[in-house]
C-alpha positions in Angstrom: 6.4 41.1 10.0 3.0 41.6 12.1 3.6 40.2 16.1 -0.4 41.1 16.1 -1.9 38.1 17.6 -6.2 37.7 17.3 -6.1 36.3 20.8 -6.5 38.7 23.8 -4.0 36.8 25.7 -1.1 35.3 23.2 0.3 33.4 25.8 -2.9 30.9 26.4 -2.3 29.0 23.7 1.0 28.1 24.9 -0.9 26.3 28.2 -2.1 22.6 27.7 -4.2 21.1 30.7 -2.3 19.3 33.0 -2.3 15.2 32.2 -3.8 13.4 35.0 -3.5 9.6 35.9 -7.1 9.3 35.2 -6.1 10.8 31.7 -3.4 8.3 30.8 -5.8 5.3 31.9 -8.0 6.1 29.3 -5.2 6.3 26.7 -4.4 3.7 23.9 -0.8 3.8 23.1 0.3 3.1 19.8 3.4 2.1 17.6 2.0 3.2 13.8 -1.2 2.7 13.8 -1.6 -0.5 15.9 -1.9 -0.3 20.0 1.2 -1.0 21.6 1.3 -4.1 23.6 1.6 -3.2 27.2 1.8 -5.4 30.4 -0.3 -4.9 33.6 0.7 -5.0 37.2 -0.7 -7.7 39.5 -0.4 -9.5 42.6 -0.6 -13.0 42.8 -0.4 -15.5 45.3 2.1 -18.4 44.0 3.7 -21.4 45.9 7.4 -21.4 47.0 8.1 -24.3 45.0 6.6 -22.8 41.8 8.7 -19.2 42.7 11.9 -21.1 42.9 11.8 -23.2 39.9 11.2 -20.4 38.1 13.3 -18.5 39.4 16.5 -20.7 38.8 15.0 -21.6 35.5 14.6 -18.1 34.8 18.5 -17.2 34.5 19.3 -13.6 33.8 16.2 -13.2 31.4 13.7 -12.8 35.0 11.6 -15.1 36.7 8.2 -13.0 35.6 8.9 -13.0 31.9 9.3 -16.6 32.1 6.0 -16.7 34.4 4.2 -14.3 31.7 5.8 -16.2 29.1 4.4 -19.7 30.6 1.3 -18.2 30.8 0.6 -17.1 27.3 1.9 -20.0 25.7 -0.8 -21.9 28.3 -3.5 -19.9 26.4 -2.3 -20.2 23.0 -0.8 -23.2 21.9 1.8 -23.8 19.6 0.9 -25.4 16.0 2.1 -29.1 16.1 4.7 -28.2 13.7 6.5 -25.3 16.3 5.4 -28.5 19.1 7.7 -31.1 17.2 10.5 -28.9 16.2 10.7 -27.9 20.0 10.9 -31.5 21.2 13.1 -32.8 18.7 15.6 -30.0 19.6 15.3 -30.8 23.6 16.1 -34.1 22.9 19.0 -33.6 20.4 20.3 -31.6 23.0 19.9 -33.8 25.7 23.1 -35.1 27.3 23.9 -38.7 27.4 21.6 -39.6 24.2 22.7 -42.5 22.4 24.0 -42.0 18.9 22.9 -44.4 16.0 25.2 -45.3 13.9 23.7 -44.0 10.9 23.9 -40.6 12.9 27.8 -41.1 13.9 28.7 -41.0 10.4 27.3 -37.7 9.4 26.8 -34.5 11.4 23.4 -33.8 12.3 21.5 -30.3 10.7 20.3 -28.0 12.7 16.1 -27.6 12.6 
């Protein structure tokens, strides 16, 4: 086996440059072939009133991801179909509904 290497210095091309921040700003992360989705810090100015109710809303899920998930459903709508499903299951859940009687007699199915 020949340990003959063409390089002067063998042990160059064991050196990569160092990564700087300005480096990984620049980079595109990706999953496959697709960029990864990736969330940006920010500060923003919110009221109290808005930071509590999410933050008891919030539960152990986290008051931003319910902010950030607020936020994108604010820029893109559901379809009306995903809309009615949604609001037929908040009200089927909702305590203290009256009950038909056609509904009594059989169990309601699950949208």
């Amino acid at each position: 086996m020949n340990n003959d290497s063409s390089s002067d210095n063998a042990n160059d091309r064991d050196e990569y440059p160092t990564v700087t921040a300005a480096d990984l700003d620049r980079a595109v992360f990706r999953i496959g072939h697709q960029p990864a989705p990736h969330t940006q810090r920010v500060t923003i100015m919110l009221d109290t009133v808005i930071l509590a109710y999410c933050k008891a809303q919030a539960g152990e899920r986290g008051y931003q991801t319910l902010i950030n998930e607020t936020l994108r459903h604010a820029i893109m709508p559901e379809s009306l179909e995903e809309t009615l499903r949604r609001v037929l299951r908040e009200e089927l859940q909702r305590p203290g509904r009256r009950r038909t009687t056609r509904q009594s007699s059989k169990t309601a199915t699950p949208l």
